[in-house]
C-alpha positions as CSV (number, residue, x, y, z in Angstrom):
1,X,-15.5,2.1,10.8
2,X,-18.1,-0.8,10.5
3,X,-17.4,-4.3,9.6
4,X,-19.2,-5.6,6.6
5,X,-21.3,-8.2,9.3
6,X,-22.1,-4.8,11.7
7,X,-19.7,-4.9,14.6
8,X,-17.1,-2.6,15.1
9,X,-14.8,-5.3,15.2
10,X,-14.5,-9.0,14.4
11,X,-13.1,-12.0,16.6
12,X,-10.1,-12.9,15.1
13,X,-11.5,-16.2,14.2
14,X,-14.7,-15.1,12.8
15,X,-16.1,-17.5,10.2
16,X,-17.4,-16.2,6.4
17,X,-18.8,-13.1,6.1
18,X,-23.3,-13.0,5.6
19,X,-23.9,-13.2,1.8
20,X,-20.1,-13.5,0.9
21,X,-19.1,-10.1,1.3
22,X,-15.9,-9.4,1.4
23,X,-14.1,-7.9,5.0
24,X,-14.5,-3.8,5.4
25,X,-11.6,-1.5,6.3
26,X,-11.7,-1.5,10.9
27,X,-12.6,-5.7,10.7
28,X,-10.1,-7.8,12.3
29,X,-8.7,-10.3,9.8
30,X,-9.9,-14.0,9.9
31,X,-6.7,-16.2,11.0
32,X,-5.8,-19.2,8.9
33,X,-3.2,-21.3,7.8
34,X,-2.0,-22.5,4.3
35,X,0.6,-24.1,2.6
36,X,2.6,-22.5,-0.1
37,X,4.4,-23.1,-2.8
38,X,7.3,-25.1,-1.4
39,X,4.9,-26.9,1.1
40,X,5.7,-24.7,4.0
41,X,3.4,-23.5,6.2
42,X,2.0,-19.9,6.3
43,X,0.5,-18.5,9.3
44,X,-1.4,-15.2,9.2
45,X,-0.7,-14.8,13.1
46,X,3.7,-14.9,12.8
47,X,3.0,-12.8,9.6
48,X,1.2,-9.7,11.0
49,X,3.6,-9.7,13.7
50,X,6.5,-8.4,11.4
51,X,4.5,-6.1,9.6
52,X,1.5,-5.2,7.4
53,X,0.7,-8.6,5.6
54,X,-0.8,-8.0,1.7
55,X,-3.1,-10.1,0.6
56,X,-3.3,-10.4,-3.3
57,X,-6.4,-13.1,-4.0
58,X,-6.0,-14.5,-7.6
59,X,-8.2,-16.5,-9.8
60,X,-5.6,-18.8,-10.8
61,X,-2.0,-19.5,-11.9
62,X,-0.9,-19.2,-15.3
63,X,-3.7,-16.7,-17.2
64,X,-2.2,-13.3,-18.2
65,X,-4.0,-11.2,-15.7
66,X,-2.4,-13.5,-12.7
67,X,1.0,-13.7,-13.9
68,X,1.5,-9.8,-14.5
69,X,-0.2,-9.1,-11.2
70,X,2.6,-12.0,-9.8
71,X,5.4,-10.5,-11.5
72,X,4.7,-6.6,-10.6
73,X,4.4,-7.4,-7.2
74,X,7.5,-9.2,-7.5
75,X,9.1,-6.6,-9.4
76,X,8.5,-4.1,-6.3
77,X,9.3,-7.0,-3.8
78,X,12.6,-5.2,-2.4
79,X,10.6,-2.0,-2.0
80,X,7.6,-3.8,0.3
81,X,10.5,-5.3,2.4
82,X,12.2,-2.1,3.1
83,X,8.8,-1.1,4.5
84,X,8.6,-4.5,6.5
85,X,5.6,-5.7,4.3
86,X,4.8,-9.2,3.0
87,X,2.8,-9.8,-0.4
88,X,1.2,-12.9,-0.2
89,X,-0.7,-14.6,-2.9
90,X,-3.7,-16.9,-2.6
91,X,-5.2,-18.8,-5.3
92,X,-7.2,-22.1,-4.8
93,X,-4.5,-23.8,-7.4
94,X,-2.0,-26.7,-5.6
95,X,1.3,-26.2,-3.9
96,X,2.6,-27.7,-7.2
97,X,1.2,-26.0,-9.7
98,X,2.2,-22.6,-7.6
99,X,6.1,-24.0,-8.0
100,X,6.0,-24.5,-11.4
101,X,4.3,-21.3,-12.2
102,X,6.8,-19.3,-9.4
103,X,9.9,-20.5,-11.4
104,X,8.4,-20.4,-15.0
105,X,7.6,-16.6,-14.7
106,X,10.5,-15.6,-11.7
107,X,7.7,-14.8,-9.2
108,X,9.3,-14.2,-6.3
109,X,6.3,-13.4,-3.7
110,X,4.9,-16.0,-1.6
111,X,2.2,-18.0,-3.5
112,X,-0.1,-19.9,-1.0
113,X,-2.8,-22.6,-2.3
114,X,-6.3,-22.3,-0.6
115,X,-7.8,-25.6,-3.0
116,X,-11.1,-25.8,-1.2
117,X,-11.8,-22.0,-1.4
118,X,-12.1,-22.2,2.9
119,X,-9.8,-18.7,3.6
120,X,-11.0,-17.0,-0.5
121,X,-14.7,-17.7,1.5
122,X,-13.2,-16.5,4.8
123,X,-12.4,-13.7,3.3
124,X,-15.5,-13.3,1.1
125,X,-13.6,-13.1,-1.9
126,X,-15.4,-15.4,-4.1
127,X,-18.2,-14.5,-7.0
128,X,-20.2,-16.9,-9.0
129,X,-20.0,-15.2,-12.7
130,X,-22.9,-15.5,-15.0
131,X,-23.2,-18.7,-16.8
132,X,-20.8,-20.5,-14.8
133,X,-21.7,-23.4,-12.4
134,X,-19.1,-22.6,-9.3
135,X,-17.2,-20.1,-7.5
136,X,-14.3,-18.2,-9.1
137,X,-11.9,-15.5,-7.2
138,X,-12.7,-12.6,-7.2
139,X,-8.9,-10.3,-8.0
140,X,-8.9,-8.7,-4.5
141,X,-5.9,-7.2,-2.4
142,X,-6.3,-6.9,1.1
143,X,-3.5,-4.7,3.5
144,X,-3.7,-5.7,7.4
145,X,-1.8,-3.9,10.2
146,X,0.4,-5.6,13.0
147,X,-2.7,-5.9,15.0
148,X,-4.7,-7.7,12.3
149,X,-6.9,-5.4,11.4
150,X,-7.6,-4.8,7.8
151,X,-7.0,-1.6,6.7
152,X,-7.6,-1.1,3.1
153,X,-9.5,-3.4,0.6
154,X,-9.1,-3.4,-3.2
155,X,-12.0,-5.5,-4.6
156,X,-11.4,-3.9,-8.1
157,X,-8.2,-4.3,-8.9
158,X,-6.8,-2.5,-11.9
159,X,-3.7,-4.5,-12.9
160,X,-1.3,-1.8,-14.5
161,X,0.1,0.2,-11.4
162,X,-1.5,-2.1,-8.9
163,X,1.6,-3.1,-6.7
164,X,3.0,0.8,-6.8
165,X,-0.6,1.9,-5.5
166,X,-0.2,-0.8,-2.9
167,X,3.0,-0.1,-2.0
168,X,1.9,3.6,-1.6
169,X,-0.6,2.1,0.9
170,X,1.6,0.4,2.9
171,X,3.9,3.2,3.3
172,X,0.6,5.3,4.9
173,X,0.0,2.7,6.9
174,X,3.6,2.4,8.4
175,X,3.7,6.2,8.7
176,X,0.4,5.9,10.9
177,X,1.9,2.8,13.1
């Protein structure tokens, strides 16, 4: 498999992707760290090494689309630990606004707040829709391994059965580890 910049494989601590594009299946995930909701810090690095990490990039907190993604993934959350898989969330909203929208709605994945957009660009997950002046999230999911290497990308995300087609992901990829 090819990553999206041509190499087989990237360094772990690649910077953004040419043109934006997002990582491909066989790429080696970008590290980072990020706050989350309760102001504690996430590292990609201690993730991965308990089991595939899910990466569910959001637009923001609070719109319809968001909090039914939130609360499906959620909803499943039990079933993703029993197969030793994280669900993470990433939006560029604050570590306060994340609380407030995790109790409102019972969200129980990790929420983490990215506010200047450096891991969503990381990542290439950003877009700049017609008409508008900045960059928006683009509603991606992204699985990595416990060597960090990303091994499926969902860059059009149909929200009703998302987390259970996820979910069926990460058990493939657990059977194959």
């Amino acid at each position: 498999m090819e990553c999206s910049v041509g190499a087989d494989r990237l360094p772990v601590e690649s910077g953004p992707h040419p043109g934006g594009t997002a990582l491909a299946p066989g790429c080696v995930a970008p590290h980072f760290v990020l706050p989350d909701a309760d102001m504690e810090t996430f590292d990609l690095r201690d993730a991965k090494q308990r089991g595939v990490v899910v990466l569910c990039f959001y637009p923001r907190d609070g719109t319809p689309a968001c909090t039914r993604q939130a609360i499906e993934f959620s909803d499943h959350e039990d079933d993703f630990i029993r197969e030793g898989a994280a669900v993470i969330g990433i939006s560029p909203d604050d570590c306060l606004t994340h609380a407030a929208f995790r109790d409102e709605h019972g969200i129980s994945i990790r929420l983490l707040s990215d506010p200047d957009l450096e891991v969503c660009r990381l990542y290439g997950v950003l877009h700049r829709r017609e008409g508008c002046e900045r960059d928006t999230v683009r509603r991606t999911t992204i699985l990595i391994d416990r060597a960090g290497v990303v091994r499926h990308l969902i860059d059009d995300v149909q929200l009703r059965g998302h987390a259970a087609e996820v979910l069926k992901l990460v058990k493939e990829i657990a059977r194959n580890n």
